[in-house]
PASEBA-1860 file (N, C-alpha, C; in nm, 3 decimals):
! residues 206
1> XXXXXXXX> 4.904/-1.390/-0.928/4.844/-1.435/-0.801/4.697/-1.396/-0.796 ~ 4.617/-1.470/-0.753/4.509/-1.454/-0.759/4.432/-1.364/-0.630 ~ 4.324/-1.302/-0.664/4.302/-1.232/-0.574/4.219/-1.288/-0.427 ~ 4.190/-1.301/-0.343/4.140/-1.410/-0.239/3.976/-1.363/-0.253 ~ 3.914/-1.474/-0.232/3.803/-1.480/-0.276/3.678/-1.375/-0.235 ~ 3.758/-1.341/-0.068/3.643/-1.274/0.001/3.674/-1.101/-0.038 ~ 3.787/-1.056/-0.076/3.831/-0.967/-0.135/3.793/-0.905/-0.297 ~ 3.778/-1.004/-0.366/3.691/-1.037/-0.514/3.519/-0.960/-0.430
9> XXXXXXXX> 3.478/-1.035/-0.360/3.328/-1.025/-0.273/3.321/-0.905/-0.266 ~ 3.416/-0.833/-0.181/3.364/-0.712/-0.114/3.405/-0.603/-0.234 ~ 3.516/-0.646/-0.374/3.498/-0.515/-0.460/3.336/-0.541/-0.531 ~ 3.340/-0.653/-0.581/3.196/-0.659/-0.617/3.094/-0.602/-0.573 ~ 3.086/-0.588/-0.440/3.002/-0.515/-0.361/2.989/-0.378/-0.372 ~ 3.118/-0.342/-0.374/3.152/-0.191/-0.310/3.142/-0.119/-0.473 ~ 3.153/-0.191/-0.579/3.135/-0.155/-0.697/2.937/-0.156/-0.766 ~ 2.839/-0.236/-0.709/2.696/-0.279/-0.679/2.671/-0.132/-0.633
17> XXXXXXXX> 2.734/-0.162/-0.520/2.660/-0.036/-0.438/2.711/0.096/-0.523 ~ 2.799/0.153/-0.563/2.826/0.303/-0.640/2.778/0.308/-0.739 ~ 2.729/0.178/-0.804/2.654/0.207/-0.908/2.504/0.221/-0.884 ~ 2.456/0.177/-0.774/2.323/0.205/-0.756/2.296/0.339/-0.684 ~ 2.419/0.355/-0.606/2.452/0.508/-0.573/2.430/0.631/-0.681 ~ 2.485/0.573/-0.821/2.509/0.672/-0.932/2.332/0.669/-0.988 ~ 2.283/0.576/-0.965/2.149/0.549/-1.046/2.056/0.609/-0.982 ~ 2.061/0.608/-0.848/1.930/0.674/-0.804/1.988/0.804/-0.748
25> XXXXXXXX> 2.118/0.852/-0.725/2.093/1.005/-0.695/2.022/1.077/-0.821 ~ 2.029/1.008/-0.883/1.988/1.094/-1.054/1.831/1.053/-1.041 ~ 1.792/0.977/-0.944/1.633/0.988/-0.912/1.599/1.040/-0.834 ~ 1.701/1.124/-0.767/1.628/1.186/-0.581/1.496/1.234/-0.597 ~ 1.487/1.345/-0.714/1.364/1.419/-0.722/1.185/1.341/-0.750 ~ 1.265/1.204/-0.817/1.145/1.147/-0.833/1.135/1.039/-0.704 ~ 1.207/1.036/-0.685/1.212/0.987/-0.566/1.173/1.039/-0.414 ~ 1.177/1.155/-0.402/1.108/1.275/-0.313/0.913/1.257/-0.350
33> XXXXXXXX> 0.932/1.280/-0.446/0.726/1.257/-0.519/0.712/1.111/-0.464 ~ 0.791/1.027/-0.503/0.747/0.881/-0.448/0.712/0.874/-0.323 ~ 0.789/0.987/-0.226/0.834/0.977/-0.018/0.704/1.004/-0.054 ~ 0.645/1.139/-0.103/0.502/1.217/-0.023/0.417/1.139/-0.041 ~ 0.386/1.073/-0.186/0.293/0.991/-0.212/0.270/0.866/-0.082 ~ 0.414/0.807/-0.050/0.367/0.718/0.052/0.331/0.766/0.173 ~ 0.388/0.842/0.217/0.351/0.914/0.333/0.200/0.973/0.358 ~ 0.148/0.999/0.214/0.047/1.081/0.242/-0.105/0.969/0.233
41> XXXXXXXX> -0.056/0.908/0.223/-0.221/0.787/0.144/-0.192/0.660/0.269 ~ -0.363/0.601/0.266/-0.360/0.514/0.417/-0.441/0.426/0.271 ~ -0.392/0.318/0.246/-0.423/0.172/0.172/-0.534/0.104/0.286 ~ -0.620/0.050/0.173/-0.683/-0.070/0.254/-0.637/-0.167/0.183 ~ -0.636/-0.280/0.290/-0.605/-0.358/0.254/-0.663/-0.534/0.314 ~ -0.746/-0.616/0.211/-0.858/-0.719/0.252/-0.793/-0.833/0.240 ~ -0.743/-0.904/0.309/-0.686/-1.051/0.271/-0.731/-1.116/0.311 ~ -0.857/-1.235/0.222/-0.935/-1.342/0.209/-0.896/-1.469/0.304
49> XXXXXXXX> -0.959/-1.569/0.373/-0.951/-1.633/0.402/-0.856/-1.786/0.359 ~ -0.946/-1.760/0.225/-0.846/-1.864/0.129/-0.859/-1.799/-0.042 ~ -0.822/-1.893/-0.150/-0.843/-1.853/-0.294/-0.985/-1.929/-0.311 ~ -1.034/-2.006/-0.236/-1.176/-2.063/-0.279/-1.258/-1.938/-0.353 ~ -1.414/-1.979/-0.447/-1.459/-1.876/-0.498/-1.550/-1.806/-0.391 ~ -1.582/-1.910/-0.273/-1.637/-1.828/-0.190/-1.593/-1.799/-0.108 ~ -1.481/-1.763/-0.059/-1.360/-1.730/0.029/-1.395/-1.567/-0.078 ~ -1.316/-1.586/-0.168/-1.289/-1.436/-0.248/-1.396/-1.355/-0.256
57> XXXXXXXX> -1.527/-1.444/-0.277/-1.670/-1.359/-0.308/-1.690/-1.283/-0.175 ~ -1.687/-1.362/-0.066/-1.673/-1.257/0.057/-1.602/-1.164/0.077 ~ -1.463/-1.178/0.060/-1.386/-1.110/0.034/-1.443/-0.918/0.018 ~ -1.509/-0.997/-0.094/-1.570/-0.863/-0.173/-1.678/-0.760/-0.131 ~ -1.734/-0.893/-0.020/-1.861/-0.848/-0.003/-1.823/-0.769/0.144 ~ -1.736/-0.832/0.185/-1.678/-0.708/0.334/-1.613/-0.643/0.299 ~ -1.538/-0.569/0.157/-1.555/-0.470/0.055/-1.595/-0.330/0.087 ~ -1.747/-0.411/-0.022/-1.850/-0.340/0.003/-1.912/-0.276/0.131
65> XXXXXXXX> -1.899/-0.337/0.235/-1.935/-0.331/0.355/-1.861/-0.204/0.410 ~ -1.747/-0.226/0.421/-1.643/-0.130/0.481/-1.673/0.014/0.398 ~ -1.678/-0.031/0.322/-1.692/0.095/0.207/-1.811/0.177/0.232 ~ -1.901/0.093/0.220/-2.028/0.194/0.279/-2.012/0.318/0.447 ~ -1.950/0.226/0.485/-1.907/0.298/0.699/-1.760/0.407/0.625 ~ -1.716/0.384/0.558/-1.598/0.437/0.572/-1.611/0.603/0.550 ~ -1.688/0.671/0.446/-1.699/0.793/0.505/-1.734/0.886/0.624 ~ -1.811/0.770/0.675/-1.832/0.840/0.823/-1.730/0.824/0.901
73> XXXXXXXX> -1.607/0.704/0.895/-1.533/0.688/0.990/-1.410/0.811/0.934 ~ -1.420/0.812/0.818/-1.303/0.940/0.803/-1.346/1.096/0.767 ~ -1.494/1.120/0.810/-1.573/1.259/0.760/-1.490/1.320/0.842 ~ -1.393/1.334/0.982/-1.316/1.451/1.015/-1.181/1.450/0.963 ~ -1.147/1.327/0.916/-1.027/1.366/0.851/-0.947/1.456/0.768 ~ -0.842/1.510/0.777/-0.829/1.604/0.671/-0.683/1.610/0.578 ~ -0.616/1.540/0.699/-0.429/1.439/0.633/-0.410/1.340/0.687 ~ -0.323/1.291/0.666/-0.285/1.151/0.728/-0.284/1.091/0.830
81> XXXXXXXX> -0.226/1.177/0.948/-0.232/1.166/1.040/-0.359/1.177/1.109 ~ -0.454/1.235/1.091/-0.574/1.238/1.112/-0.653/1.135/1.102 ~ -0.625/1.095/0.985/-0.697/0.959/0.940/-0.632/0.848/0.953 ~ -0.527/0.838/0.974/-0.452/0.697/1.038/-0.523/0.678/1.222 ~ -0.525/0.813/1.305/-0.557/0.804/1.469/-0.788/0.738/1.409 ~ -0.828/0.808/1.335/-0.952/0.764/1.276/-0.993/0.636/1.277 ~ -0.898/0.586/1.167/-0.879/0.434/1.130/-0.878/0.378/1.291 ~ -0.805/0.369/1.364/-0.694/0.298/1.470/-0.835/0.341/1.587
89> XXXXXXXX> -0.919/0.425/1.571/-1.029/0.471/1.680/-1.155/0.392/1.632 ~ -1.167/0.382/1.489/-1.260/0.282/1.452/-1.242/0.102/1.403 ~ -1.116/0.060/1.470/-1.126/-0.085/1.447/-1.153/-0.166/1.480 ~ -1.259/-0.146/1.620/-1.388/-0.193/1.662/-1.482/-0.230/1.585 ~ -1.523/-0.073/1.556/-1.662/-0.083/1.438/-1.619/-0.154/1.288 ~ -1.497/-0.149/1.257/-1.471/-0.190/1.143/-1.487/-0.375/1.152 ~ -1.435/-0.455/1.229/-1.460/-0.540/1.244/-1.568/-0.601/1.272 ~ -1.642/-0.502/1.387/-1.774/-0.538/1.370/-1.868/-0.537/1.232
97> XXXXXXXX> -1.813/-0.469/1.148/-1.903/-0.463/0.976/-1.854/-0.605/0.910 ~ -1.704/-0.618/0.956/-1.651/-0.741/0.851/-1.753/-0.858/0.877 ~ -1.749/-0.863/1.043/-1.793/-0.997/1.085/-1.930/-1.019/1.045 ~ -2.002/-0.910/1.071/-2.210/-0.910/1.036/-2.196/-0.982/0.945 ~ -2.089/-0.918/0.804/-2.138/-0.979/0.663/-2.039/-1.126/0.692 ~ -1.975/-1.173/0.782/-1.936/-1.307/0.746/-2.063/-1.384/0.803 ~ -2.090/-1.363/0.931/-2.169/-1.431/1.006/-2.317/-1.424/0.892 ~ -2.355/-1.327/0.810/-2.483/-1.292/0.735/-2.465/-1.378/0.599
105> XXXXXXXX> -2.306/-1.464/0.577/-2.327/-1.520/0.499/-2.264/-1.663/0.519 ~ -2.293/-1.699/0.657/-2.282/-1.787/0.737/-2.167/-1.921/0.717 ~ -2.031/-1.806/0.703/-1.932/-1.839/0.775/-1.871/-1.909/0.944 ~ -1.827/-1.917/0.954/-1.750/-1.959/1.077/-1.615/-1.879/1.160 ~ -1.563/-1.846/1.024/-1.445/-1.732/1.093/-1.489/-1.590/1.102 ~ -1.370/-1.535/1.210/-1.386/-1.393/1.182/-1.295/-1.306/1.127 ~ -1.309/-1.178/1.163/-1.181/-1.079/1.120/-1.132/-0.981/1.178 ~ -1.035/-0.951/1.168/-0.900/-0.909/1.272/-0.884/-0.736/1.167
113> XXXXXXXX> -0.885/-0.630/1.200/-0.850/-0.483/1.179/-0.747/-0.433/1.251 ~ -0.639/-0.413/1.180/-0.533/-0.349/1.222/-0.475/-0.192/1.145 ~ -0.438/-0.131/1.206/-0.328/-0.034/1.123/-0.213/-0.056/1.122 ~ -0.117/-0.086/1.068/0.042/-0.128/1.032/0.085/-0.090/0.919 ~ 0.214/-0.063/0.930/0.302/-0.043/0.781/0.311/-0.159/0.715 ~ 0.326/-0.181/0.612/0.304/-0.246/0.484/0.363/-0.236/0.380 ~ 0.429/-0.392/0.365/0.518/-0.298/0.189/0.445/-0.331/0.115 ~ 0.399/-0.271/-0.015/0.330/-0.312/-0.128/0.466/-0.271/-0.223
121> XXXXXXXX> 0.439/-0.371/-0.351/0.502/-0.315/-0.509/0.463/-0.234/-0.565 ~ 0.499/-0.227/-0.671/0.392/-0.074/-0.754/0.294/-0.122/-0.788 ~ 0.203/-0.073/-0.742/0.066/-0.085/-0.844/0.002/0.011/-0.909 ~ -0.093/-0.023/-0.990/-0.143/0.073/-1.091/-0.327/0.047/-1.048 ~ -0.351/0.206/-1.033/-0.488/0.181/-0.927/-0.609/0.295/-1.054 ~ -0.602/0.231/-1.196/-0.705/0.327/-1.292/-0.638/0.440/-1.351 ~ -0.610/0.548/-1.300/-0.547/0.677/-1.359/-0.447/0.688/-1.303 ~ -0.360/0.612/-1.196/-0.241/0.690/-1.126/-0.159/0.534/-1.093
129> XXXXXXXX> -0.035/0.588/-1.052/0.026/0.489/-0.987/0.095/0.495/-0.856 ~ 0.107/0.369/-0.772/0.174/0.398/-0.643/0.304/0.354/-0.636 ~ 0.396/0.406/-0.621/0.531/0.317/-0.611/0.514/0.216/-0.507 ~ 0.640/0.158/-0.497/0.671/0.044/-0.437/0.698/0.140/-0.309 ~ 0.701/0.033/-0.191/0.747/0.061/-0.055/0.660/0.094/0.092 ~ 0.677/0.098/0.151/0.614/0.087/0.296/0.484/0.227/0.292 ~ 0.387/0.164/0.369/0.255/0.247/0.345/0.181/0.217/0.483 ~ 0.118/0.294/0.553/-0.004/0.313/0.592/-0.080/0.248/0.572
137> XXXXXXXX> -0.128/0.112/0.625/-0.280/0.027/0.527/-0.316/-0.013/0.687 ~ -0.470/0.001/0.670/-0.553/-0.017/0.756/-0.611/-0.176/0.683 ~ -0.535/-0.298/0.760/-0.557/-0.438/0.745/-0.676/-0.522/0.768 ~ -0.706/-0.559/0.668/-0.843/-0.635/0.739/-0.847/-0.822/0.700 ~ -0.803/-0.895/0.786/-0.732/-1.008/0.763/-0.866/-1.146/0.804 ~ -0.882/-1.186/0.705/-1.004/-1.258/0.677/-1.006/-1.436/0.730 ~ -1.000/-1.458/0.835/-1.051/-1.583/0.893/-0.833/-1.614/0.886 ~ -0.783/-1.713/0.837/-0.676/-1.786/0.841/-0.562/-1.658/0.730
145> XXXXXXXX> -0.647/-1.593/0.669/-0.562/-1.468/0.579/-0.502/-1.544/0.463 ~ -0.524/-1.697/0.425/-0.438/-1.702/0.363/-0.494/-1.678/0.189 ~ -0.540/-1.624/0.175/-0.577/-1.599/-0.002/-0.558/-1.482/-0.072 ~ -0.564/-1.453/-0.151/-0.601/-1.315/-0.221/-0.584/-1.238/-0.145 ~ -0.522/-1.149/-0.177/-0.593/-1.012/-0.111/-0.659/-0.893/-0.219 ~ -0.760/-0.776/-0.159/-0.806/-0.633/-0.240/-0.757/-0.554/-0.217 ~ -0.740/-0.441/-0.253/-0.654/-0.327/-0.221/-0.698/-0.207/-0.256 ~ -0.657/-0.093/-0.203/-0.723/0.057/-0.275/-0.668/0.149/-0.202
153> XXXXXXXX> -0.690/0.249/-0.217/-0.646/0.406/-0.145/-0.798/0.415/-0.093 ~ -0.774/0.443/0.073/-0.938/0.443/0.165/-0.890/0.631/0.167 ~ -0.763/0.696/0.215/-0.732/0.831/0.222/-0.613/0.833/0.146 ~ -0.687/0.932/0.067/-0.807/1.046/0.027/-0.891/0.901/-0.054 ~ -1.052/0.930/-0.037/-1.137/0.835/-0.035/-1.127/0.811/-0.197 ~ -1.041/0.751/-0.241/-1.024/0.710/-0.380/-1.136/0.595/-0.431 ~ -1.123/0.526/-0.337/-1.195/0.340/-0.348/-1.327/0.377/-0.329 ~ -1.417/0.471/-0.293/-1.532/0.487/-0.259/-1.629/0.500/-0.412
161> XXXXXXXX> -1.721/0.398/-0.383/-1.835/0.465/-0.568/-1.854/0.547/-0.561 ~ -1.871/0.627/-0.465/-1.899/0.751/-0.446/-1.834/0.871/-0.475 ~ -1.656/0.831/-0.457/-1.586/0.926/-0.463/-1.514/0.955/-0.581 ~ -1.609/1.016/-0.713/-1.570/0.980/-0.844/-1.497/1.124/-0.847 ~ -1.478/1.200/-0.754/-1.437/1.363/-0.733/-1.302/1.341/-0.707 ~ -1.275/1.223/-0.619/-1.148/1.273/-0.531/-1.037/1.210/-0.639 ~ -0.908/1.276/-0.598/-0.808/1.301/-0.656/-0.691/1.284/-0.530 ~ -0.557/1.255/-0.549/-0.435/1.202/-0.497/-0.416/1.354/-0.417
169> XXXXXXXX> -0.429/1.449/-0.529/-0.366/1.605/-0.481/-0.451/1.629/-0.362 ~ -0.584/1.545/-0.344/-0.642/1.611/-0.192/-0.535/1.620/-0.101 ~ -0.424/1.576/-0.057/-0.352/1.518/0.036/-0.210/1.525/-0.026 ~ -0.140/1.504/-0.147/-0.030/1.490/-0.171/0.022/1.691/-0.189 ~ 0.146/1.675/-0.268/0.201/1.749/-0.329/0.133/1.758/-0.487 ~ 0.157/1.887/-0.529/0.141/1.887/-0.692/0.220/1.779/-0.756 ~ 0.352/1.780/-0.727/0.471/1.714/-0.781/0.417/1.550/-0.767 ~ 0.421/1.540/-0.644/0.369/1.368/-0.606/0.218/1.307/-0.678
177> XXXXXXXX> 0.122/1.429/-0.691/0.043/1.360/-0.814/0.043/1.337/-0.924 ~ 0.133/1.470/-0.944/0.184/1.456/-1.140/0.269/1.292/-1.188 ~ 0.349/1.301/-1.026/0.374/1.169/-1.064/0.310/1.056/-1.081 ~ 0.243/1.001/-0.981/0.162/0.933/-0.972/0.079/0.909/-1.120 ~ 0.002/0.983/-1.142/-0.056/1.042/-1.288/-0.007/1.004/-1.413 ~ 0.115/0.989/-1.405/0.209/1.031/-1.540/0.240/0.874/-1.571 ~ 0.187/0.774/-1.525/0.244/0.664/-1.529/0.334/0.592/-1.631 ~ 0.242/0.588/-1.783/0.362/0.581/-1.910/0.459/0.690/-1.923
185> XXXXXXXX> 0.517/0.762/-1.877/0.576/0.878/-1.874/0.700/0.784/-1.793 ~ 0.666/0.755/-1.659/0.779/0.719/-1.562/0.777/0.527/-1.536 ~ 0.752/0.493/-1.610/0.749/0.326/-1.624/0.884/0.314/-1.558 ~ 1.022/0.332/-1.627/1.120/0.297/-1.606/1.165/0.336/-1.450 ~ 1.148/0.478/-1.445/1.187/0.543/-1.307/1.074/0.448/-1.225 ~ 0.982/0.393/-1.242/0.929/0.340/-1.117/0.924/0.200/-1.078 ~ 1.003/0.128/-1.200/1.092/-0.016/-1.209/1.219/-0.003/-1.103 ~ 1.267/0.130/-1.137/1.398/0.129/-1.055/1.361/0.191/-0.882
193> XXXXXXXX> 1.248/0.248/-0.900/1.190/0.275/-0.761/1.191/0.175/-0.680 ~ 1.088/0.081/-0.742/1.068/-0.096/-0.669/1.202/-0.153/-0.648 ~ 1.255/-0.173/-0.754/1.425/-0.219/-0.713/1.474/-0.187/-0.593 ~ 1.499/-0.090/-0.613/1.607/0.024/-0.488/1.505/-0.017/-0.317 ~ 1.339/-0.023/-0.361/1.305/-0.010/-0.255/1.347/-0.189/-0.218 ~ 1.281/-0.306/-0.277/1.316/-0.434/-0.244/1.422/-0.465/-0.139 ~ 1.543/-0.334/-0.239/1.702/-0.418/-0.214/1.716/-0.315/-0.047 ~ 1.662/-0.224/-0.043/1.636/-0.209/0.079/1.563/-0.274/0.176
201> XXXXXX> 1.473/-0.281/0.152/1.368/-0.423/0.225/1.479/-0.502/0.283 ~ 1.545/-0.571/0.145/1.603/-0.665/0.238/1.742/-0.633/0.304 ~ 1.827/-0.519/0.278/1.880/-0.532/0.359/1.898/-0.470/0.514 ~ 1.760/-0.439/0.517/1.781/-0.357/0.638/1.619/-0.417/0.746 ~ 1.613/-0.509/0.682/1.475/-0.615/0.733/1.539/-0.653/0.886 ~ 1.407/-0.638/0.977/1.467/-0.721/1.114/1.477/-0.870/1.134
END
């Protein structure tokens, strides 16, 4: 006799899930370095108007812009929380920088500054990496938003030309930079990071 179909479903399931159960308790610890890392870093994040080349070239150039104001807007900062209330106190002035350089390169749209959580994938940002999953990014959404976007760590001032000093550990754990750091080291563990985080994404999405 065959087994009924929706019964087949739910061992499948219940067998999915213990195995991903078995896979990542054996990651908790790297998985703990992954929590601080997100917790501790505020992303910028620039999404272009469109993919045109001068959609993106602006893009770049309110960049630059932000980048120049941004140590002053986070010179009292000193953790996250600090610099997330910073961000969220300067997205006045921040918009006011986006717009000068749209209007200075005589555009038509403007731009919108927000602070919101954010999922990003893993990315790889020069010497370190970020796992996958929900972040801190101070948004800066470019006329219709629909193109490209730039990205970087604004805290601890990673993205700055300036800030050829700073390092993840301003703000993280030892553990959470080593990770970060170690990137060919944890390739695999941070394949299965993104996974685990996705399959959460979606099932617990509103």
């Amino acid at each position: 006799m065959k087994k009924p179909i929706l019964s087949q479903k739910l061992f499948n399931y219940s067998l999915l899930c213990g195995l991903l159960c078995a896979v990542f308790l054996s990651l908790s610890h790297f998985n703990a370095a992954c929590d601080d890392l997100r917790a501790n870093v505020l992303r910028l994040h620039i999404i272009a108007n469109s993919d045109s080349p001068t959609d993106q070239a602006l893009k770049l150039k309110i960049r630059d812009g932000l980048l120049e104001q941004s140590r002053e807007i986070f010179a009292e900062a000193d953790d996250i929380d600090s610099a997330v209330i910073a961000a969220k106190a300067s997205l006045g002035k921040i918009e006011e920088v986006a717009n000068k350089v749209i209007a200075d390169n005589n555009f038509g749209y403007t731009a919108k500054a927000k602070v919101v959580d954010s999922y990003f994938e893993t990315r790889e940002y020069e010497d370190f990496t970020l796992p996958a999953g929900t972040y801190k990014s101070l948004v800066i959404t470019v006329g219709e938003g629909k193109g490209k976007n730039w990205w970087c760590v604004i805290f601890p001032e990673i993205c700055l030309p300036c800030a050829t000093d700073a390092k993840l550990n301003d703000s993280v754990s030892d553990e959470a930079a080593k990770t970060a750091t170690n990137k060919s080291k944890y390739v695999l563990k941070f394949k299965a990071v993104e996974i685990y985080e996705k399959l959460k994404k979606s099932l617990f999405k509103e």
